[in-house]
C-alpha positions as CSV (number, residue, x, y, z in Angstrom):
1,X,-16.3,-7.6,8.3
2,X,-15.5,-4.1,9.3
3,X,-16.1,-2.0,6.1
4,X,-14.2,1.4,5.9
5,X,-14.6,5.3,3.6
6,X,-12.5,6.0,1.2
7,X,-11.6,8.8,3.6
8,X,-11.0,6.2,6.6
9,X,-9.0,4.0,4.5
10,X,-6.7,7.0,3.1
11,X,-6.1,8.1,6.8
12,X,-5.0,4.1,7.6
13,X,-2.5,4.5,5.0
14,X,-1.5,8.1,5.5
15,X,-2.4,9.4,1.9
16,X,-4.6,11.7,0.4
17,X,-8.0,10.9,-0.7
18,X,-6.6,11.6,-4.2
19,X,-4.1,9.5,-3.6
20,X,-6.3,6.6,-2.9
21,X,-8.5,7.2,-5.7
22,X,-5.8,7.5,-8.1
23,X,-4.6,3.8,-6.9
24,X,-8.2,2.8,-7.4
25,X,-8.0,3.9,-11.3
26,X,-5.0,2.9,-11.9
27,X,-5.2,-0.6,-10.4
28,X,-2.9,-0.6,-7.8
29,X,-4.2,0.1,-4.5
30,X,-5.7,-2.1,-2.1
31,X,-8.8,-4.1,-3.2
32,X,-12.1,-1.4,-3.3
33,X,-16.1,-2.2,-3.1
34,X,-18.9,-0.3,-4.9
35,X,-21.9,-0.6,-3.3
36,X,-24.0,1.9,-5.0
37,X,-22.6,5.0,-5.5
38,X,-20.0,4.2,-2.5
39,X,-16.7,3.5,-2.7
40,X,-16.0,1.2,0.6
41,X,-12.7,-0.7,1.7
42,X,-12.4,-4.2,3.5
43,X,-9.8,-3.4,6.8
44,X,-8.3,-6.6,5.6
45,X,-8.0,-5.8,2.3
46,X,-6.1,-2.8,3.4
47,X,-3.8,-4.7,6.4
48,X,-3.2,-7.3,2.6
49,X,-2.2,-3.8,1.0
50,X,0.1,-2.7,3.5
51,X,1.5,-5.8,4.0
52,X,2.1,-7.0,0.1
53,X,4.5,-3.2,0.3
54,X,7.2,-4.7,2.7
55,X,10.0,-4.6,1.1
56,X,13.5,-6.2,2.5
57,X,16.5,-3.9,1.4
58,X,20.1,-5.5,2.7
59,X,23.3,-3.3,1.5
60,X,26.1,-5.6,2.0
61,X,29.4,-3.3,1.9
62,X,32.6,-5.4,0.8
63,X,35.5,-3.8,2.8
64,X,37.7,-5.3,1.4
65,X,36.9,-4.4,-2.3
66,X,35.5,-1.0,-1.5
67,X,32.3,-2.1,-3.7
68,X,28.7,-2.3,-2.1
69,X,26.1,-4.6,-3.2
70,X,21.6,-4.0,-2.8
71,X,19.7,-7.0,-2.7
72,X,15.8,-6.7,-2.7
């Protein structure tokens, strides 16, 4: 189990320490560990993170009709 910092974990992800630690009070970041005074982060609780984000965006443009219609 490869265990990461809170700053390791915010460089992954490409956000701010702050960032990360506002995610971790509010609830939604990636699952966090306290061991002792440390904050630490599973990589596979981050890889879940990044992954449960994908999102699928199709814009289907109707020629035809001139309208456009977003699916998620």
């Amino acid at each position: 189990m490869t265990l990461l910092t809170q700053r390791e974990a915010a460089s992954l992800l490409h956000l701010s320490e702050r960032t990360l630690e506002r995610f971790r009070v509010s609830g939604t970041g990636p699952k966090f560990l306290r061991l002792g005074r440390s904050i630490r982060y599973r990589l596979t609780d981050i890889e879940a993170f990044i992954a449960s984000r994908v999102r699928l965006y199709v814009r289907l443009r109707i020629a035809q009709k001139g309208k456009c219609y977003g699916y998620d």
